[in-house]
Rosetta silent file (secondary structure, phi, psi, omega in degrees, C-alpha in Angstrom):
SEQUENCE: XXXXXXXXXXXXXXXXXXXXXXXXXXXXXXXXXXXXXXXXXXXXXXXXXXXXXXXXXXXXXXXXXXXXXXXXXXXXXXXXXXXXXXXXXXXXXXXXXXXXXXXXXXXXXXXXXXXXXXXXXXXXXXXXXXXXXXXXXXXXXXXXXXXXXXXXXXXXXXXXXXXXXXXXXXXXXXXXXXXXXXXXXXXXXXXXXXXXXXXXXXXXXXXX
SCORE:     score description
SCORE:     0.000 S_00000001
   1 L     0.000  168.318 -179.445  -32.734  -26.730   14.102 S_00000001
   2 L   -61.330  165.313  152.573  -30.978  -28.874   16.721 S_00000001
   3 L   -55.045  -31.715 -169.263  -29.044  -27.910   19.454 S_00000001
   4 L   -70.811  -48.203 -168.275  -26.474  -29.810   17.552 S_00000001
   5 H   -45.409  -60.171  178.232  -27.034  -28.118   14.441 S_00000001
   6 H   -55.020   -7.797 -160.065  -26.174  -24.524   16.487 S_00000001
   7 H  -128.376  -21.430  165.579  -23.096  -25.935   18.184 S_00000001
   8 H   -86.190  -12.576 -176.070  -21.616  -27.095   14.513 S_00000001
   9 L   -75.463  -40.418 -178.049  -22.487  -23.729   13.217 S_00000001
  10 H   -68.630  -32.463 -179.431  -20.702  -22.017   15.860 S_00000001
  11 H  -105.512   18.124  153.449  -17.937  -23.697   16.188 S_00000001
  12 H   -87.576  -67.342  176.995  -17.471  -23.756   12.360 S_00000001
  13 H   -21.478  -69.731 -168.816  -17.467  -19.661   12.861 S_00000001
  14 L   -75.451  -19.243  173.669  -14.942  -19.809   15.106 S_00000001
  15 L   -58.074  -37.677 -166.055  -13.011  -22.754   13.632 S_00000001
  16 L   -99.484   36.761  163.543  -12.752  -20.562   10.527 S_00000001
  17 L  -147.955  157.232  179.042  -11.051  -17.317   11.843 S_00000001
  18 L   -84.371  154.055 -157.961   -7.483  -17.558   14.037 S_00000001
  19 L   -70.971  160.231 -176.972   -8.046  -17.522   17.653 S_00000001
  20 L   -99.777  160.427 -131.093   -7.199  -14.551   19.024 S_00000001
  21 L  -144.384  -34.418  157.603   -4.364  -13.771   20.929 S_00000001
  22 L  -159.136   92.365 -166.879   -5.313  -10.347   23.024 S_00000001
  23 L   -80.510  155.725  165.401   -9.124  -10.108   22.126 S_00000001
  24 L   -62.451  134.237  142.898  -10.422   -6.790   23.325 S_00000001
  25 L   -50.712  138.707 -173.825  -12.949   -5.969   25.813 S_00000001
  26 L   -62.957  166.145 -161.872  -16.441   -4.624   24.248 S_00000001
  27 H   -95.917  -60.993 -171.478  -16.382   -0.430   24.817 S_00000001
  28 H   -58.680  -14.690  160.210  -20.124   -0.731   26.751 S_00000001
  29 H   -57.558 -107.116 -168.057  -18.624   -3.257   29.521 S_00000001
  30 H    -9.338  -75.572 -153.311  -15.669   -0.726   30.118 S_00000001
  31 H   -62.266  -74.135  179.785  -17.597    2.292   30.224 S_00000001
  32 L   -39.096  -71.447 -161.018  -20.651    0.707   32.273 S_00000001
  33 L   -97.308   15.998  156.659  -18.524   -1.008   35.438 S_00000001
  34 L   -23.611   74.777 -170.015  -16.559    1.804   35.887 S_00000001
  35 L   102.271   -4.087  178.138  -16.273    2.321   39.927 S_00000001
  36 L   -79.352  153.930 -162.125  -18.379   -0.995   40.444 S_00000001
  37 L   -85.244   96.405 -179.759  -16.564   -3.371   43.393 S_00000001
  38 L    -3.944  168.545  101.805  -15.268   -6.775   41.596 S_00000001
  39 L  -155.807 -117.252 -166.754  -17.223  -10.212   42.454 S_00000001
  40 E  -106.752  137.059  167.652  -18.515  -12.817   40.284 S_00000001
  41 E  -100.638  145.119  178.726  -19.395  -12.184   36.750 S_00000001
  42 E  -112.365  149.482  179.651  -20.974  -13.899   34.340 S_00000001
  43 E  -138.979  104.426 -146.270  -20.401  -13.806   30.530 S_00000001
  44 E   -98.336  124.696  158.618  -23.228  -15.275   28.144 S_00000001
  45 L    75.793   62.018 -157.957  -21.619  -15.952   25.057 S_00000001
  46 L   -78.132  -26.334 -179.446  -17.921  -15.185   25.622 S_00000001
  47 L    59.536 -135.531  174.150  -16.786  -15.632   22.084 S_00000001
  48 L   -71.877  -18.257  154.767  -12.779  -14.602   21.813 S_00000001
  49 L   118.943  -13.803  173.174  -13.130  -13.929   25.454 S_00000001
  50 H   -11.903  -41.831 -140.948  -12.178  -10.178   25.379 S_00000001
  51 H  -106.599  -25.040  174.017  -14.838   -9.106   28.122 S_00000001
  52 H   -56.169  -58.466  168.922  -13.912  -12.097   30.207 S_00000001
  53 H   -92.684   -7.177  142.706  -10.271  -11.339   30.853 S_00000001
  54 H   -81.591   -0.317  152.231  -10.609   -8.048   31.120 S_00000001
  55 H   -81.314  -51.100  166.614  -13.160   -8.487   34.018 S_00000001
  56 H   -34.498  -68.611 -156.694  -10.300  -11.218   35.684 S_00000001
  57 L   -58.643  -39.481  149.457   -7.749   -8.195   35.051 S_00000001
  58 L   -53.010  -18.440  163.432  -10.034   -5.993   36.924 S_00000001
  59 L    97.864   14.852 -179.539  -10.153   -8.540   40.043 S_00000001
  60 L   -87.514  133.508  140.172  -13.879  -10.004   38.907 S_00000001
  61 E   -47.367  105.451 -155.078  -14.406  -13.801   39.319 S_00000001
  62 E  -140.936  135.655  164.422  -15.749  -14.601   36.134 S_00000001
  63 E  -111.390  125.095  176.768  -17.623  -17.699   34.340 S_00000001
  64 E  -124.541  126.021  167.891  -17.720  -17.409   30.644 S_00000001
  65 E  -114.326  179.987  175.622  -19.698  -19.522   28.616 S_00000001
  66 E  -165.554  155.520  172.235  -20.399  -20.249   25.587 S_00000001
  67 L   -73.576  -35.610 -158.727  -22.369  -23.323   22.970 S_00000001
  68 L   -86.305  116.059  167.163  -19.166  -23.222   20.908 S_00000001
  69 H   -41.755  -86.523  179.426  -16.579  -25.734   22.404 S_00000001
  70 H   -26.583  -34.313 -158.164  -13.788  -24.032   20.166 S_00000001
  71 H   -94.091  -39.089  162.957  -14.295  -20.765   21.285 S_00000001
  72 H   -61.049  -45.154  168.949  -14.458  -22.125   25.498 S_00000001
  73 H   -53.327  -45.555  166.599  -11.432  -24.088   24.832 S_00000001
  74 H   -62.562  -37.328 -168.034   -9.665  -21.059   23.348 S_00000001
  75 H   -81.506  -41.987  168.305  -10.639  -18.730   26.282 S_00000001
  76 H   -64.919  -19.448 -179.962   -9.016  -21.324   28.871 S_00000001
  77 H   -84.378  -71.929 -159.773   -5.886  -21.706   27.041 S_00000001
  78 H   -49.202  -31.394  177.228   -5.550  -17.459   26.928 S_00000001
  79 H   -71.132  -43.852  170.370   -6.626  -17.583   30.548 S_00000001
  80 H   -48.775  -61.059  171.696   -4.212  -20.288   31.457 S_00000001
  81 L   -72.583   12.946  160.473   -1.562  -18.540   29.641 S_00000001
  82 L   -78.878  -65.849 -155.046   -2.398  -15.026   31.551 S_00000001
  83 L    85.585   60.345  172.301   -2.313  -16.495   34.424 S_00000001
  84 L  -108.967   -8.865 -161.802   -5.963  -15.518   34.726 S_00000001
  85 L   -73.950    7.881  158.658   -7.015  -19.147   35.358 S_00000001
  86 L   -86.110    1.527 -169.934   -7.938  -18.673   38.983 S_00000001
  87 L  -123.146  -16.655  175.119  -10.493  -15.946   38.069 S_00000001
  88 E  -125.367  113.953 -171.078  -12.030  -17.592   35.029 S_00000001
  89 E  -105.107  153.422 -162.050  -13.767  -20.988   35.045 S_00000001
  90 E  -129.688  121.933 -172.388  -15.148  -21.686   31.470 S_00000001
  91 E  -137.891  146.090 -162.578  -18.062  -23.429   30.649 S_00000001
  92 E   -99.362  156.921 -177.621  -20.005  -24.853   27.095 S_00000001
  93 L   168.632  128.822  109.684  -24.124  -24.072   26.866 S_00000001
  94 L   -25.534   57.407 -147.849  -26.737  -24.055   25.466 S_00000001
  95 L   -60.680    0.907  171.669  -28.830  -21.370   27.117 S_00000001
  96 L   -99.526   -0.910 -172.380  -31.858  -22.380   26.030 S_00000001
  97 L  -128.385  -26.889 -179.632  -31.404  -25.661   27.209 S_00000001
  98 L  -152.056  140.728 -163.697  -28.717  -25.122   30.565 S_00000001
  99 L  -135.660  154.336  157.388  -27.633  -22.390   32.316 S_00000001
 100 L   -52.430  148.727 -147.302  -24.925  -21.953   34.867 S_00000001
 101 L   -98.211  139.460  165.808  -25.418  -22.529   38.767 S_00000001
 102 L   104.777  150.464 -172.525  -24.886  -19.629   40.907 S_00000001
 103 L   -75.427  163.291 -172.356  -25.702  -16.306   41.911 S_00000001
 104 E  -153.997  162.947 -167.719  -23.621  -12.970   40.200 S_00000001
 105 E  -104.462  -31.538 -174.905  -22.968   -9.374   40.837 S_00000001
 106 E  -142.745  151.000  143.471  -22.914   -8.671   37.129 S_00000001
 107 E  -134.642  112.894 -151.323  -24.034  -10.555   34.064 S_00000001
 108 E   -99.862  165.832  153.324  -23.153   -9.120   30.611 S_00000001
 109 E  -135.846  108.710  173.338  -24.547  -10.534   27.570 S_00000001
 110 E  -126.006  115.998 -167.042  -23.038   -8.892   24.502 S_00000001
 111 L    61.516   64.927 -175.351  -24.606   -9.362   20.550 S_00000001
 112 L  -103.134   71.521 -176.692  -26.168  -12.469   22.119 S_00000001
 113 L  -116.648  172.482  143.141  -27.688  -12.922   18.550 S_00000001
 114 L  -149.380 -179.830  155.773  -28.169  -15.850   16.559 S_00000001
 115 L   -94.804    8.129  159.076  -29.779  -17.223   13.524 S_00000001
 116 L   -68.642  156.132  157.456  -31.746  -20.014   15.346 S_00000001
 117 L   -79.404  101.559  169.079  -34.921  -19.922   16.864 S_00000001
 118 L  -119.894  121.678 -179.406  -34.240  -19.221   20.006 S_00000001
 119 L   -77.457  101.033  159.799  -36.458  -17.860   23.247 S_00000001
 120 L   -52.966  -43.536 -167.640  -33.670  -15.225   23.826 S_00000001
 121 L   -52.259  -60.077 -162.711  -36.028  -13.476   26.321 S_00000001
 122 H   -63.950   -1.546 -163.373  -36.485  -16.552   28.530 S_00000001
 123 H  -120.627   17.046 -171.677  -32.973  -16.877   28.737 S_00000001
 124 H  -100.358  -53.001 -143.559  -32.053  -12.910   29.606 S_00000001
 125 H   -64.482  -16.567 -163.606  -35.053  -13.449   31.947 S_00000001
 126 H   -78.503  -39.180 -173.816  -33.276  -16.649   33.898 S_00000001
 127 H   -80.118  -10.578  141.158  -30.380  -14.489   34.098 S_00000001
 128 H   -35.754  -62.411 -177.263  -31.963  -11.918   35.423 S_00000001
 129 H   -58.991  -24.782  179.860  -33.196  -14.546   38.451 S_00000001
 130 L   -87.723   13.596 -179.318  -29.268  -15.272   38.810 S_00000001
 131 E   -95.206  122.754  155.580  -28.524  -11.690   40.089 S_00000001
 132 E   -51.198  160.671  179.968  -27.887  -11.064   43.639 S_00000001
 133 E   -68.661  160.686 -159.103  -29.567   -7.880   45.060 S_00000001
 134 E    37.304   50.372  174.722  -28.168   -5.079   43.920 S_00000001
 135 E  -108.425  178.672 -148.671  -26.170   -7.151   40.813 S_00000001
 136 E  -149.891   94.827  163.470  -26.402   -5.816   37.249 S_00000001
 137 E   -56.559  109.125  166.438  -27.532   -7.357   34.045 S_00000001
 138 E  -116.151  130.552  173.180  -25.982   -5.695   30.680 S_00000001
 139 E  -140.455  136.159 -132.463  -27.216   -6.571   27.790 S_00000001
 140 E  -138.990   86.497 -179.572  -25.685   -5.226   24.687 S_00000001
 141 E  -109.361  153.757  124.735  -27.313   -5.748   20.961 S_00000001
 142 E     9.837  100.384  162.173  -26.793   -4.924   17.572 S_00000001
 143 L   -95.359  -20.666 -150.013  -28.709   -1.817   16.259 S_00000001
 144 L  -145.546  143.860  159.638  -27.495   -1.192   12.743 S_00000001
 145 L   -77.741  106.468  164.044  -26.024   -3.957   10.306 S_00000001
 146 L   -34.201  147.478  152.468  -22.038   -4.262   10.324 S_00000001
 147 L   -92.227   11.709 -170.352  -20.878   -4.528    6.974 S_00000001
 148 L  -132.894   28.526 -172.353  -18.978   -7.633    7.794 S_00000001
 149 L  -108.504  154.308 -171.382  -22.085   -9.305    9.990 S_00000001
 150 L   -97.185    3.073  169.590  -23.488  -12.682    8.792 S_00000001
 151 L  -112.817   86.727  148.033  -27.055  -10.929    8.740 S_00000001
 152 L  -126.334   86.246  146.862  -27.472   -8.785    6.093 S_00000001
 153 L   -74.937  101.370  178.855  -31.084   -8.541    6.028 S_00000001
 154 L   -49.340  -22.447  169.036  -32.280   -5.643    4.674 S_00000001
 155 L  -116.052   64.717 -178.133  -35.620   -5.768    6.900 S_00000001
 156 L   -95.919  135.725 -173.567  -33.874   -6.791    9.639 S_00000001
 157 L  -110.325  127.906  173.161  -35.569   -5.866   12.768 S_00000001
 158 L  -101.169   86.204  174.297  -33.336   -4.626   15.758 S_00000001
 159 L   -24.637  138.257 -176.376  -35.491   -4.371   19.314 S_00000001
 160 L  -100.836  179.457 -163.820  -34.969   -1.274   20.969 S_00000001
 161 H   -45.635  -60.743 -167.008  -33.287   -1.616   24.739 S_00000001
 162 H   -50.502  -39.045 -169.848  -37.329   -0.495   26.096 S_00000001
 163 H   -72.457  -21.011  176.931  -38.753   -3.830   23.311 S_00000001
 164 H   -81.193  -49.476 -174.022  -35.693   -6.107   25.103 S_00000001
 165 H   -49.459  -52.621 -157.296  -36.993   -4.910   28.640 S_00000001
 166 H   -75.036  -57.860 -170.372  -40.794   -5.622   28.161 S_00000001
 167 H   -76.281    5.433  166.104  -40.097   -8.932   26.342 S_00000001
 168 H   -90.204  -29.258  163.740  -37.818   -9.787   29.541 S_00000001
 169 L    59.047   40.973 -175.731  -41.322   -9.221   31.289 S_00000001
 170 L   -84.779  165.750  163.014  -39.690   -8.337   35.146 S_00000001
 171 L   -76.872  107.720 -175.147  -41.346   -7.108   38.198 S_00000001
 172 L   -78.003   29.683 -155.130  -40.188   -3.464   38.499 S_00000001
 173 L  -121.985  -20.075  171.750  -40.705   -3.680   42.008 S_00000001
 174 L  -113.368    2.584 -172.462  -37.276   -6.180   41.980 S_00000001
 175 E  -154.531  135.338  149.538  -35.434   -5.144   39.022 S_00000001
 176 E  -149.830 -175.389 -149.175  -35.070   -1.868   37.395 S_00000001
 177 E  -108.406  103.865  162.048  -33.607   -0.456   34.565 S_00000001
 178 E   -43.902  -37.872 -171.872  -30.491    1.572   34.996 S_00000001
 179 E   176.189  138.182 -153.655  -30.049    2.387   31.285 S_00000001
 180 E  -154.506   67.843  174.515  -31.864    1.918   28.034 S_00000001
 181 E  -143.230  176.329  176.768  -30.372    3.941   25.201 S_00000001
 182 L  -110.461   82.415 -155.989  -28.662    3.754   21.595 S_00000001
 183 L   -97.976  169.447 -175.119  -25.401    5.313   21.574 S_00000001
 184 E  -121.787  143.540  173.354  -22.893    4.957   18.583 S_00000001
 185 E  -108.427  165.576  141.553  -19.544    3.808   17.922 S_00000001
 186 E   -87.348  120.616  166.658  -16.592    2.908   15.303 S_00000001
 187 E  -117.396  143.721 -171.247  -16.462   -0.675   15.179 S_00000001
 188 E  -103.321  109.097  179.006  -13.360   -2.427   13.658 S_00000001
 189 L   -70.338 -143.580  173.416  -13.984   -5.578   11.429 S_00000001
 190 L   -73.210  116.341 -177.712  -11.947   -8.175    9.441 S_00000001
 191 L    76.820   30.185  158.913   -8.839   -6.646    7.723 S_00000001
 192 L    99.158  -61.947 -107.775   -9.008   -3.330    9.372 S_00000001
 193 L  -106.784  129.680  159.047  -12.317   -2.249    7.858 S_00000001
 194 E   -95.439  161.379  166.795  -14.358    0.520   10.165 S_00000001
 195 E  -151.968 -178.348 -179.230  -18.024    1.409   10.313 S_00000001
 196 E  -128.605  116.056  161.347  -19.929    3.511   12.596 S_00000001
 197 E  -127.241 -145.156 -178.848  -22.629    1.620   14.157 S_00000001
 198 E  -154.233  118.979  120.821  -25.559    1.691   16.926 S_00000001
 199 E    -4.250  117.918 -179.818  -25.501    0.211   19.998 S_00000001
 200 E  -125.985  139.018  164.273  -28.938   -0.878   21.820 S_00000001
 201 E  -141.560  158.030 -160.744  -27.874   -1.062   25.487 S_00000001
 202 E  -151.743   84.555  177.853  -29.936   -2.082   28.599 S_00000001
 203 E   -95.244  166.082 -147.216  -28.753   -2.425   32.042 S_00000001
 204 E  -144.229   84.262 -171.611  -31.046   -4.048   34.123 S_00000001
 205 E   -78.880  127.188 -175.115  -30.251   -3.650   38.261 S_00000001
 206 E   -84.838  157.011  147.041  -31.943   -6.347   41.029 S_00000001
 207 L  -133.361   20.375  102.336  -32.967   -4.474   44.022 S_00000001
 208 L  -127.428    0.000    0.000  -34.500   -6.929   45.906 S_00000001
């Protein structure tokens, strides 16, 4: 499908639930930049913007993107109204097609899934290339099907953190891998409704 095709699907998703009003930060951000020193962050796929303003609240510089225009447009009005909007500049993409300019001390990508054909890899690996030395890549998938997820495919295959490293294809002699395991949570859906799911997480550190 089009690029276009992906940017009405998305921003039908988000068109069709109410914007949120004090979205959460994801629990593997929090946990993960515990004691690290603010600078600029990046946020692939910002969605309600949770992980965004809670890196601004934390003193991080942060660019959050996203393809869906509703969902960038929401996260500058909640940033505006913070009075976060000197720490978060907000930008629409298509990451397979453009990616934001500049180097970053952290870049999270979290449930950076879609149902498109998309080379995910190539676009973890460009973001890789945007980390200053010593910056931090997290990237944060799916393990287990939500019951309230728009894939439920019963042979659904989830890559573990080591099948997302390999198919990022780095030189371990500049990047290495900090953390590569599947830990589990409660996650809270629509109306309240819990599960317990699994977590693939992967941080990915430049060193030179």
């Amino acid at each position: 499908m089009s690029t276009t095709d992906m940017t009405t699907f998305w921003d039908g998703v988000y068109a069709a639930r109410p914007a949120a009003t004090d979205p959460r930060p994801n629990d593997r951000l929090t946990e993960t930049i515990a004691g690290l020193l603010p600078g600029n962050a990046l946020d692939l796929g910002c969605g309600d913007g949770g992980d965004a303003l809670w890196l601004a609240r934390q003193g991080w510089h942060v660019t959050a993107v996203d393809i869906s225009a509703v969902a960038v447009e929401r996260l500058a009005a909640l940033a505006r109204s913070s009075g976060l909007d000197d720490r978060i500049v907000t930008e629409r993409h298509a990451l397979h097609e453009s990616f934001p300019q500049g180097e970053f001390d952290l870049i999270c990508a979290h449930y950076l899934h879609t149902p498109f054909d998309v080379d995910r890899a190539a676009v973890l690996r460009t973001a890789a290339h945007a980390l200053r030395p010593g910056g931090r890549l997290l990237v944060v998938d799916h393990g287990s099907t939500m019951p309230w997820s728009w894939n439920q495919d019963p042979d659904a295959h989830y890559p573990s953190p080591q099948e997302i490293a390999a198919g990022i294809g780095l030189d371990p002699a500049a990047w290495t891998v900090e953390r590569a395991d599947t830990p589990r949570r409660i996650a809270t859906g629509p109306g309240g409704r819990t599960a317990e799911v699994i977590d693939h997480v992967l941080l990915i550190r430049r060193t030179a």
